[in-house]
BADRENPA-86300 format. One record per residue (C-alpha): residue number from 1; z, x, y. Coordinates in Angstrom, 2 decimals. Example, Ala and Ser with C-alpha at 12.3 -4.5 7.8 and 13.67 -1.06 7.14 Angstrom:
<pts>
<pt 1,<7.80,12.30,-4.50>>
<pt 2,<7.14,13.67,-1.06>>
</pts>
This chain:
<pts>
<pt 1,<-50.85,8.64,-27.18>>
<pt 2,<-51.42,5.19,-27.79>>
<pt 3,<-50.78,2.16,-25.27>>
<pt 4,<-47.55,1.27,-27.00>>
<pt 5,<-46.33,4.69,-26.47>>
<pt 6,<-46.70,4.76,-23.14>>
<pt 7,<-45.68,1.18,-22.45>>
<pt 8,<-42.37,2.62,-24.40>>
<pt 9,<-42.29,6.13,-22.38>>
<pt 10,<-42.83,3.96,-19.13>>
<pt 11,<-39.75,1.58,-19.84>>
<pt 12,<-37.67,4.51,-21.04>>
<pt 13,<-38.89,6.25,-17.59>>
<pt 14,<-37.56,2.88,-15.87>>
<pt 15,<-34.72,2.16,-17.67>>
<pt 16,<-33.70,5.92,-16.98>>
<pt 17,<-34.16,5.82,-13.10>>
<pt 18,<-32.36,1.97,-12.86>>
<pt 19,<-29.45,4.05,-14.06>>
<pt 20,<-29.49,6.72,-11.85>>
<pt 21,<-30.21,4.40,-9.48>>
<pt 22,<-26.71,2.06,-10.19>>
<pt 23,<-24.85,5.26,-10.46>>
<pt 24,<-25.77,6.54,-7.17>>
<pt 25,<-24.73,3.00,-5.42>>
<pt 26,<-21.84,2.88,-7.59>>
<pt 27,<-20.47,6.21,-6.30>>
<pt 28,<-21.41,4.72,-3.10>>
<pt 29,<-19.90,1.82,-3.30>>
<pt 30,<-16.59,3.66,-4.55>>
<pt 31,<-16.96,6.10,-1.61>>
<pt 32,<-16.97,3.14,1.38>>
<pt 33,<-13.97,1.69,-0.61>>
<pt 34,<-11.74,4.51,-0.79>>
<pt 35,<-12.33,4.72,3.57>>
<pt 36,<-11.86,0.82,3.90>>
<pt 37,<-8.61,1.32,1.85>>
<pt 38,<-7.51,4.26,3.93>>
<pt 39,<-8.35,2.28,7.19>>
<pt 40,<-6.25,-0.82,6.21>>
<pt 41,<-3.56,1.50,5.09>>
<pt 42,<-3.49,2.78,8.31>>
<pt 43,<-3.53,-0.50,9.90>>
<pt 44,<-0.83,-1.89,7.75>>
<pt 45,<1.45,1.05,8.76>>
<pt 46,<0.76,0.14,12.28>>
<pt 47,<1.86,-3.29,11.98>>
<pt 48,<4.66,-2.59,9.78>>
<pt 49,<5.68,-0.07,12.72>>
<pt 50,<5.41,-2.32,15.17>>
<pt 51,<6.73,-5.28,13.59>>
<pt 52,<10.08,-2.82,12.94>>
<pt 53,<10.16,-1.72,16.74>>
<pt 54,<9.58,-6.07,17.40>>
<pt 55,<13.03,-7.35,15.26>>
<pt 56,<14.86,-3.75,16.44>>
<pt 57,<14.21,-5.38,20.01>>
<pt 58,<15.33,-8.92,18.59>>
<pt 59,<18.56,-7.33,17.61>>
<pt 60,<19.20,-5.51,20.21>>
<pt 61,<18.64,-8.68,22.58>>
<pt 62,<20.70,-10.75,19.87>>
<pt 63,<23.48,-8.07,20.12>>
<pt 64,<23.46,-8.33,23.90>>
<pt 65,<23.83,-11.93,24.00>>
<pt 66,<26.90,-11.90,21.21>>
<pt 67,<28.85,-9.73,23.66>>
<pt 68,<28.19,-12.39,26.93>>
<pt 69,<28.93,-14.76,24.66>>
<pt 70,<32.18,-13.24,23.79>>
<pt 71,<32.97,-11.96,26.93>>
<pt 72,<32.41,-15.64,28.52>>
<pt 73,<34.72,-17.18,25.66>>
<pt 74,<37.63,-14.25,26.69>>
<pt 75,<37.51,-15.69,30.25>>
<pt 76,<36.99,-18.86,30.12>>
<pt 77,<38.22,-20.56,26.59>>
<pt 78,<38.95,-24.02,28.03>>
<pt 79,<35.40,-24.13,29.13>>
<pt 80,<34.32,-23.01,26.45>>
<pt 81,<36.42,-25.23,24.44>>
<pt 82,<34.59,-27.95,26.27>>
<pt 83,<31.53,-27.23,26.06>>
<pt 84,<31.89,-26.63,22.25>>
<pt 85,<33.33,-30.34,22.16>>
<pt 86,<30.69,-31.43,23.89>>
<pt 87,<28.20,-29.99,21.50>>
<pt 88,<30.07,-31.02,18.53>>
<pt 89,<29.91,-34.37,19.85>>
<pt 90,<25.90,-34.68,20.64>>
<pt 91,<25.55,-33.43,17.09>>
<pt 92,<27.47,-35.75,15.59>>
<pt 93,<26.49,-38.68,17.39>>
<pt 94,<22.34,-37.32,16.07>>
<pt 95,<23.76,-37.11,13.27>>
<pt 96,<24.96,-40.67,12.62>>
<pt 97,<22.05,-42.31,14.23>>
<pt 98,<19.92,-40.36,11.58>>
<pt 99,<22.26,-41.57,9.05>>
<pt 100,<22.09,-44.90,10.20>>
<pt 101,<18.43,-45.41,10.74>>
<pt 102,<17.76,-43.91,6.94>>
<pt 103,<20.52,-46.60,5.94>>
<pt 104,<18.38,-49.20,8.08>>
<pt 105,<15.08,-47.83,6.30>>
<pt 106,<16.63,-48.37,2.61>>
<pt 107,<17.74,-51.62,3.19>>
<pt 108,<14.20,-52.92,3.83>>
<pt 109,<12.97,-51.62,1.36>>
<pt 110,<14.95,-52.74,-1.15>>
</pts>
C-alpha cells in the first residue's frame, strides 16, 4: 500500500470515528434534554398548581369581603350612603385638579 493509501484509509478511519463520535453525544445530548424537559414539566405543573390554590384563596377572601360589605350596607345604608358621597367626592375633586393641571400644562405650551 502506498502512502496515499494509507493517508486515505487513515482519514476514512477518522472521519468514521468523528461520526460515531457526534452520534454518541448527540444521543446524549437528546437523552439530558428529554429529563430537563420532564423536570420543568414537573415544575411548571407545580406552579400552575399552586398559582390555582393562590387566586382560589383570592376568591374566596374576595367572596368574604362582598358579603361584609353587603351585610354592612343592609344595616347601615345612610352610612354607607355617606361614605359613598364622600368617596365620590375625593374622586371627583382628583379628578378635576388632574384635569386642570393638564389644562394648565397645554396652555404653556402652546
Amino acid at each position: 500500500m502506498n502512502k496515499q493509501a494509507r493517508a486515505k484509509a487513515a482519514a476514512k478511519k477518522k472521519v468514521a470515528d468523528v461520526k460515531k463520535k457526534t452520534k454518541r453525544v448527540a444521543v446524549k445530548a437528546e437523552k439530558k434534554f428529554a429529563k430537563v424537559q420532564t423536570v420543568a414539566k414537573k415544575e411548571v405543573a407545580k406552579v400552575q398548581t399552586a398559582a390555582k390554590k393562590e387566586v382560589a384563596k383570592v376568591q374566596k377572601e374576595m367572596d368574604e369581603s362582598v358579603k361584609k360589605v353587603r351585610s354592612f350596607l343592609k344595616k347601615n345604608p345612610e352610612q354607607a350612603a355617606i361614605i359613598s358621597a364622600g368617596i365620590g367626592a375625593a374622586l371627583g375633586a382628583s379628578l378635576a385638579m388632574l384635569l386642570k393641571k393638564k389644562k394648565n400644562r397645554s396652555k404653556k405650551r402652546g
